[in-house]
C-alpha positions in Angstrom: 116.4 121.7 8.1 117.6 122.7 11.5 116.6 125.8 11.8 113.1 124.6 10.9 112.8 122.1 13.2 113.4 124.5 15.5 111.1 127.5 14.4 108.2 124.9 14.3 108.9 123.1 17.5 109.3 126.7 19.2 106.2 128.1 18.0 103.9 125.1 19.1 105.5 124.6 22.5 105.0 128.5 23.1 101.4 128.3 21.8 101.0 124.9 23.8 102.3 126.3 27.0 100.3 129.5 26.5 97.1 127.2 26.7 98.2 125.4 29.4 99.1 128.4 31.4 95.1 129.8 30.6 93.8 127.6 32.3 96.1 126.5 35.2 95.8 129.7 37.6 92.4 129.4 37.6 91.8 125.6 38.2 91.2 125.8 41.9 88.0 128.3 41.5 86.7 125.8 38.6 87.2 122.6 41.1 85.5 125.0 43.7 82.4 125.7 41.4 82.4 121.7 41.1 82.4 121.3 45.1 85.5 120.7 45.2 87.4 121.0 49.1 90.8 122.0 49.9 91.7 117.7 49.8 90.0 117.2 46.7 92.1 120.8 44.7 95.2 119.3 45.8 94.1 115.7 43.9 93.2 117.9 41.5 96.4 119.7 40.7 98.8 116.6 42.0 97.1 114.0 39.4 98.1 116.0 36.4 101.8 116.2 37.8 101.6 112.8 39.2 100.6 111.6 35.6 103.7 113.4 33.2 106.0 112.5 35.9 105.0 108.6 35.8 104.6 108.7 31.9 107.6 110.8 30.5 110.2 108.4 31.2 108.4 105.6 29.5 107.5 108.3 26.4 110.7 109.4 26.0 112.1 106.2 25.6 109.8 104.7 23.0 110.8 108.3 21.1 114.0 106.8 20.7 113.3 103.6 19.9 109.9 104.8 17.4 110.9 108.6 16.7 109.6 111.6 18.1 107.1 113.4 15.9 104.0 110.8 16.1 104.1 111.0 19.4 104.2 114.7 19.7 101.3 114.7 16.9 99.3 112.6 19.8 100.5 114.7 22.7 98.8 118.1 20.5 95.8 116.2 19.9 94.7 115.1 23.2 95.5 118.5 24.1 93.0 119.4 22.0 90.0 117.2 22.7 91.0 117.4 26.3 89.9 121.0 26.2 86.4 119.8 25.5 86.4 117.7 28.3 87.2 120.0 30.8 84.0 121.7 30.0 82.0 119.0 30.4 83.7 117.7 33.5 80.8 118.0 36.2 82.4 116.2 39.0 85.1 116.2 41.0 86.4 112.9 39.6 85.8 113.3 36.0 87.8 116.7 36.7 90.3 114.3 38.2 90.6 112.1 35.1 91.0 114.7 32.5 94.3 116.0 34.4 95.1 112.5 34.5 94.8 112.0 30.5 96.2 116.1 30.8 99.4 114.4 32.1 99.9 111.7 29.6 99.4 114.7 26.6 102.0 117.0 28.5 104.4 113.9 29.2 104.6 113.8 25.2 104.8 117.3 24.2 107.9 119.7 26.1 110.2 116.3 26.9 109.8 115.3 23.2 110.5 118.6 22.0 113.5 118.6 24.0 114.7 116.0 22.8 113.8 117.2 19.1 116.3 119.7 20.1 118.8 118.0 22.0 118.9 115.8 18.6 119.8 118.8 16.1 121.6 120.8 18.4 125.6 120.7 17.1 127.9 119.7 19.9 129.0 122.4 22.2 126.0 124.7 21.0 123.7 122.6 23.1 123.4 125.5 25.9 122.8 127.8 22.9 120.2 125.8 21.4 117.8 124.5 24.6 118.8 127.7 26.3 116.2 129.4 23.6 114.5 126.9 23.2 113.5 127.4 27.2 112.1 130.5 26.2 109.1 129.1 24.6 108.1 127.6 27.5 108.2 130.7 30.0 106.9 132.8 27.8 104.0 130.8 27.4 103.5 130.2 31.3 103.9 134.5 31.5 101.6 135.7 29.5 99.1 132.6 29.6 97.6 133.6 33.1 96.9 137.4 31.6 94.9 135.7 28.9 93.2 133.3 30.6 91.9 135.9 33.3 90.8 138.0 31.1 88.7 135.7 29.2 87.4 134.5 32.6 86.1 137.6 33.7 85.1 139.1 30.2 83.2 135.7 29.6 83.5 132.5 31.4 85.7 129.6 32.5 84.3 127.5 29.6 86.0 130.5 27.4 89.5 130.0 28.7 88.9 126.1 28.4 88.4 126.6 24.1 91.4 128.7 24.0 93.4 126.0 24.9 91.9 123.4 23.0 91.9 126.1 19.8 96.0 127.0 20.5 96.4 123.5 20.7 94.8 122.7 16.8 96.5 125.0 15.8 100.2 123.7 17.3 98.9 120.6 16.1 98.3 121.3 12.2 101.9 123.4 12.0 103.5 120.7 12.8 101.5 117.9 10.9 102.6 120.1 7.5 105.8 121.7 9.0 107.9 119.2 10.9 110.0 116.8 9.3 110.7 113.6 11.5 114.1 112.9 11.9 116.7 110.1 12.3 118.7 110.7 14.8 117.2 108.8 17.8 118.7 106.0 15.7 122.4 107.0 15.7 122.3 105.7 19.6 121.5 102.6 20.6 119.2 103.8 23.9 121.0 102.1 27.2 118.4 100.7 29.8 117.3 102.8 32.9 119.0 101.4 34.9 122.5 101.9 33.0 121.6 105.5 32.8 120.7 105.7 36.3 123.5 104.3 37.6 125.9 107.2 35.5 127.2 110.1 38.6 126.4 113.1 36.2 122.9 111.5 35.5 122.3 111.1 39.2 123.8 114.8 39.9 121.2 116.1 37.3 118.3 114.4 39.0 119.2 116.1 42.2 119.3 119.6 40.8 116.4 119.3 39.3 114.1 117.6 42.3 115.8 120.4 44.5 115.6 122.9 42.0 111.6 122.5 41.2 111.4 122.0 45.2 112.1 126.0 45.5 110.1 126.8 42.8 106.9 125.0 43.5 107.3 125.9 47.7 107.4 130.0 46.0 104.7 129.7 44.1 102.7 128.2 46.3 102.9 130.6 49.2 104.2 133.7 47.6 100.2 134.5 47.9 100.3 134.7 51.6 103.0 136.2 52.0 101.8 138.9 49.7 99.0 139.0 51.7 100.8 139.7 54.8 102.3 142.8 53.3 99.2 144.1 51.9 100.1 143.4 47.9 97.3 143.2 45.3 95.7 140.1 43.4 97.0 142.2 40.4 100.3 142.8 41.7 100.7 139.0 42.6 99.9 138.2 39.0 102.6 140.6 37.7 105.3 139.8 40.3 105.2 135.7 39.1 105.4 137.0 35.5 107.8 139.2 36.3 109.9 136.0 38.2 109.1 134.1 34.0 110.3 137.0 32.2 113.5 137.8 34.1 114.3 134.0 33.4 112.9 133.3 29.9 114.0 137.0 28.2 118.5 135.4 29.5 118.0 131.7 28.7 119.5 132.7 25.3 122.3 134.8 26.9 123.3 132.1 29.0 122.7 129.1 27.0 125.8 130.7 24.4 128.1 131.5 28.2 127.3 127.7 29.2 128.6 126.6 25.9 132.3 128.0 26.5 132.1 128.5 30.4 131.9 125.7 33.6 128.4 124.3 33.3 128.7 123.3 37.0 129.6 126.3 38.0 127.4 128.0 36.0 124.2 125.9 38.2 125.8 126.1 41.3 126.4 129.9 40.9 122.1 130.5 39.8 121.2 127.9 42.5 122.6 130.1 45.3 121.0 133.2 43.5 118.0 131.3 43.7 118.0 129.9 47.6 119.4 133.6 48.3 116.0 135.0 46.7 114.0 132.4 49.0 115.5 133.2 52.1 115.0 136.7 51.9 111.3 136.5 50.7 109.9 136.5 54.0 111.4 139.7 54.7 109.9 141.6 51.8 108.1 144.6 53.4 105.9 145.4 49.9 105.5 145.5 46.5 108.5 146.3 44.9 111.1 144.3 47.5 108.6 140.8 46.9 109.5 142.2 43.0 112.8 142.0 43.6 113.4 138.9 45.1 111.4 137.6 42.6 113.2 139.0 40.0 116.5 137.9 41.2 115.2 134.1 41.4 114.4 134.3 37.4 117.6 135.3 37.2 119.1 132.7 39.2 117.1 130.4 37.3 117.8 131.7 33.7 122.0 130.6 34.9 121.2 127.1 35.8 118.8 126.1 33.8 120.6 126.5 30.4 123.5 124.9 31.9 122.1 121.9 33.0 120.2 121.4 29.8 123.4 121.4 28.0 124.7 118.7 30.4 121.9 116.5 30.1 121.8 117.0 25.8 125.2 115.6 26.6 124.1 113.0 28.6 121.2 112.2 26.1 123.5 111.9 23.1 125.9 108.9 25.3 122.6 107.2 26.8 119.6 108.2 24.3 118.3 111.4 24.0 114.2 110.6 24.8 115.0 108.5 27.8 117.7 110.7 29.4 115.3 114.6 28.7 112.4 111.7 30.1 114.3 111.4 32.8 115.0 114.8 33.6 111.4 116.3 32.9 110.3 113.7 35.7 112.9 114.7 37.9 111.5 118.4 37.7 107.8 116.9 38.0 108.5 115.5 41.0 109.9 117.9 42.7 107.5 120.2 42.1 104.6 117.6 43.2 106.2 117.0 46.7 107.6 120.9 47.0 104.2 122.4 47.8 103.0 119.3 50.2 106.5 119.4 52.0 106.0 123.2 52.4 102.7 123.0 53.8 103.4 120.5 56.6 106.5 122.9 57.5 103.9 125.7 57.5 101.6 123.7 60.3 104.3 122.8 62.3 106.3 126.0 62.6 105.1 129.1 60.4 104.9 130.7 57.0 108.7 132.9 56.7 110.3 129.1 57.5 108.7 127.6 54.6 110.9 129.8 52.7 114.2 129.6 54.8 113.9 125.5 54.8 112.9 125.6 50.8 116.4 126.9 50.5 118.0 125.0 52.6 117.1 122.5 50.7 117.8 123.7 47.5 121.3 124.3 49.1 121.5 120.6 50.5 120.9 119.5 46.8 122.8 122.2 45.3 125.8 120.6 47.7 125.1 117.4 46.6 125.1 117.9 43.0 128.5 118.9 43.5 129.8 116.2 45.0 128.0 114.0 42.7 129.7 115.6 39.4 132.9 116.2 41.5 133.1 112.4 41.6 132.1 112.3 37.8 134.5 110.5 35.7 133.7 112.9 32.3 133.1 116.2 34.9 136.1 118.2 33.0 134.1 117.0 29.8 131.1 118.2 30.8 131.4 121.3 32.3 133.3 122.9 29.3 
């Protein structure tokens, strides 16, 4: 039963985040072609992660109190019609609306599946079990962009809009006839939000995760321009941010099985300075193959941490209620990675482009710091770090 839980579950979040990542590189040019300006791209991309962050908390908590799967059945199928929507979006606002209604789909697909997982995953495997499970998701975000521009320039936009919405159906039938729902939301009575916010390792998790999405939204935002700068391709950008997936996604296994018998803690702090290290040095790339690097080194950094603190918070989910606390934590990430680019820019205006990167990891080391503190001060830290 496990194991195909987790098949299923693996193979429709890769599929979903594979049509999700079609289309999301290219988003800007399609709200351009709709008259969008630079104001209105930035609604455009902020209302979709404005949206999961506002509804996953809520979403994951009726998971534990309804169960998981009907809600993931409605998450696949609004990724499905929303596909079609898209393409006959012809304004600005409608555009705006459909990432809206994106959101709410997204908000009840990856955080339900982790809980899924978080759920079946036996204790002190958790690391092993969310660590691949992570896989699914990078992979997807990797090789969706290579799809999706392909099917942009061998067709159209419209083409790369009825991939996602055909992925989708498909994720969505597997696991109407695959996935068995499961009972063990009920084995924990859910404590409110404001019991689980109030828990140090809950509030150390947050941090790491805000700061941690922080660096990686603020890189991917302006790793263009700085590519620029040194004279690196379209193409090459393309492959060095896949690159940056791959490195993390192909050792989330690897390190989900170390986080198990190691120090969690350590294990974050150690791939959080990896990761800030990799920022800093980013404005010094001189080409190709040093913006590679770096790159490569913060996937790495990012394939330590992240299985660790996913094991920490399946943990914390199995004391406080699994949907709420992953809820929780996916919003955490969301919002991070809403304020990271917007922070970053007004840096950019007000000094320049290479401090972007050196404050994006200070602050990842400010939160990295006080995540440490946080769990330091942690009444179960020696219980959840080993």
């Amino acid at each position: 039963m496990e194991k195909r839980i987790f098949t299923v579950l693996f193979i429709a979040v890769f599929a979903t985040m594979l049509g999700a990542g079609i289309i999301e590189p290219f988003m800007a040019i399609y709200a351009k072609d709709l008259g969008a300006n630079g104001l209105m791209i930035g609604l455009i991309f902020g209302s979709f992660t404005l949206s999961r962050a506002v509804f996953t908390p809520l979403i994951g908590r009726i998971s534990d109190f309804k169960g998981r799967k009907n809600l993931l059945l409605v998450g696949l199928t609004g990724y499905t019609l929303l596909s079609f929507f898209y393409v006959v979006a012809t304004s600005t606002t409608s555009l705006v609306i459909v990432r809206i209604f994106h959101g709410l789909a997204s908000a009840m697909v990856l955080p339900i599946s982790m809980a899924y997982i978080g759920d079946i995953a036996p204790k002190n495997q958790e690391g092993k079990y969310l660590g691949t499970f992570t896989i699914a998701f990078f992979m997807g975000l990797a090789f969706g962009p290579i799809i999706g521009g392909a099917l942009h320039d061998i067709w159209h936009m419209n083409a790369a809009f009825y991939a996602m919405g055909a992925i989708s159906f498909l994720s969505l039938l597997l696991l109407i006839f695959m996935l068995p729902e499961i009972n063990a939301h009920k084995n924990v009575r859910p404590s409110p939000f404001k019991t689980i916010l109030k828990d140090k390792a809950m509030q150390a998790m947050l941090v790491f995760r805000v700061m941690n999405a922080y660096g990686i939204a603020a890189l991917m935002g302006f790793l263009p321009l700085i590519a620029e700068r040194i004279n690196v391709t379209v193409f090459q950008i393309g492959f060095v941010v896949s690159a940056n997936l791959l490195a993390s996604s192909l050792f989330q296994r690897y390190f989900g099985i170390v986080a198990d018998k190691s120090d969690k803690v350590a294990m974050m702090i150690a791939g959080s300075i990896m990761m800030l290290i990799a920022l800093a040095l980013m404005p010094l790339s001189t080409g190709f193959y040093t913006l590679l690097l770096f790159n490569v080194l913060m996937g790495l950094g990012s394939a330590i941490s992240i299985p660790a603190g996913s094991a920490i918070t399946a943990q914390l989910g199995k004391k406080l209620g699994m949907g709420s606390v992953m809820g929780l934590f996916n919003t955490a990430f969301g919002f991070g990675g809403g304020v990271g680019p917007i922070v970053a820019g007004i840096i950019m205006l007000a000094t320049n482009l290479a401090f972007v990167f050196v404050s994006s990891a200070l602050i990842v080391l400010a939160g990295t710091i006080v995540f440490y503190y946080l769990m330091k001060n942690n009444a179960d830290y020696n219980k959840l770090t080993i």
